[in-house]
Every structure is written in structure tokens, then in C-alpha cells.
C-alpha positions as CSV (number, residue, x, y, z in Angstrom):
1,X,-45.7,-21.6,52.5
2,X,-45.9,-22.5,48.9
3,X,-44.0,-25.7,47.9
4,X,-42.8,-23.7,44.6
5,X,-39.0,-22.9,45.3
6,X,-38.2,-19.1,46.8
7,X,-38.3,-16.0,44.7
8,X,-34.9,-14.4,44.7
9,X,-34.4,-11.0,44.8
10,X,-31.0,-9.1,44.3
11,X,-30.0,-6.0,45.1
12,X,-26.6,-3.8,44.8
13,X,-25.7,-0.3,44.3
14,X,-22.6,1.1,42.2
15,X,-21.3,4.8,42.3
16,X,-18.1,4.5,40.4
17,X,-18.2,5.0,37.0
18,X,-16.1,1.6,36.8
19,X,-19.0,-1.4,37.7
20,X,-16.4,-4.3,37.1
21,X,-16.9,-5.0,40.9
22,X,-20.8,-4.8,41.0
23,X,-20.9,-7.1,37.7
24,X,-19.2,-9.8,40.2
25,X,-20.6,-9.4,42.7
26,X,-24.2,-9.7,41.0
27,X,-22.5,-12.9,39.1
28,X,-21.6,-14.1,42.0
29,X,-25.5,-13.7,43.4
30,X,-26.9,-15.2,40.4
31,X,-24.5,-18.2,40.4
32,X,-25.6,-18.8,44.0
33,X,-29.4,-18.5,43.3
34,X,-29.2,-21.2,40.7
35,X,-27.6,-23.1,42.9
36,X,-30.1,-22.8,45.5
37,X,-32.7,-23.7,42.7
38,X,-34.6,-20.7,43.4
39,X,-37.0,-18.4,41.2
40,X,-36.2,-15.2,40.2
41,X,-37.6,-12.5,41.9
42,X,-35.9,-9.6,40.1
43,X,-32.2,-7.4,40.0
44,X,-32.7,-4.1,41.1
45,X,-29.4,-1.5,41.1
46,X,-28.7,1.9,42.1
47,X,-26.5,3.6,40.5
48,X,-25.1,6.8,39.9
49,X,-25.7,9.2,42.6
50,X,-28.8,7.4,43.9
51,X,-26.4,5.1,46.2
52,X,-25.1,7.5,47.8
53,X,-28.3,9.1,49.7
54,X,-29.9,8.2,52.4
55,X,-33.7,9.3,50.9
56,X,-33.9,8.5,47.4
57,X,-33.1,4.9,46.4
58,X,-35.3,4.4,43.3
59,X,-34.1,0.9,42.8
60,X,-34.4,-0.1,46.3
61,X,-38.0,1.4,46.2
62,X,-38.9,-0.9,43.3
63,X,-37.5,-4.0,44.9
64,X,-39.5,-3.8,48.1
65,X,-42.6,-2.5,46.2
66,X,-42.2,-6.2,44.1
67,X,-41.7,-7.9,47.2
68,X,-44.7,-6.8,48.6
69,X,-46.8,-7.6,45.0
70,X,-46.2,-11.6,45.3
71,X,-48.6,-13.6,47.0
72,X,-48.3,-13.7,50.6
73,X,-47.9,-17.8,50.2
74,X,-44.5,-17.5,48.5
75,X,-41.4,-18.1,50.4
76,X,-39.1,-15.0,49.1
77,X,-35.0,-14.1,49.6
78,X,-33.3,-10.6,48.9
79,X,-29.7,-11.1,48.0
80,X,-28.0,-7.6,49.0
């Protein structure tokens, strides 16, 4: 592994209209990454009526496709 510091990735998913609870909770992520002292990987959020399928999860999608695009050498962490 790379001695550079992790690549954190977060991910959530909202279907209420009302996202006060998935703004904390990513807050709450992002507070915890810097903490950690790690890179930033990406956010990546469903929303909308994308959460609640089990076959179409565009965000999702994304966040496992840019997983799989950085170098095999870097440490990485998905926040869920």
C-alpha cells in the first residue's frame, strides 16, 4: 500500500423530500474523514426514487466505478 493517507468515499441515499437527516448524516461523515486525515474519494447520493430499488442505483454505480479507477496501490474507505 501507498504511504499517501486513504481515499474516502461516502455514500447515502435520501427519498424524502426533507434531506435535513441525510445533510447530517453526510456532516457527520465528512467531520469524521478529516479527522481521520484522509483524502477524498468522492460523495455520491441517491436520491429520489433511485433509493428505493433494488436495480437501479445510479449513484451507487458511480461510486464503485471510481473506486475501481484509482490505482490499485491506494488504501481506500467507503463511508455508507
Amino acid at each position: 500500500m501507498s504511504s499517501a493517507p486513504p481515499l474516502a468515499y461516502i455514500y447515502d441515499r435520501c427519498a424524502t423530500a426533507n434531506p435535513a437527516m441525510m445533510e447530517l448524516r453526510l456532516r457527520a461523515c465528512s467531520e469524521y474523514v478529516e479527522e481521520q486525515g484522509w483524502g477524498w474519494g468522492g460523495w455520491f447520493v441517491d436520491k429520489g426514487d433511485d433509493p428505493l430499488t433494488s436495480d437501479r442505483r445510479p449513484a451507487l454505480d458511480n461510486l464503485v466505478h471510481s473506486i475501481q479507477a484509482v490505482s490499485p496501490d491506494t488504501e481506500r474507505v467507503c463511508l455508507l
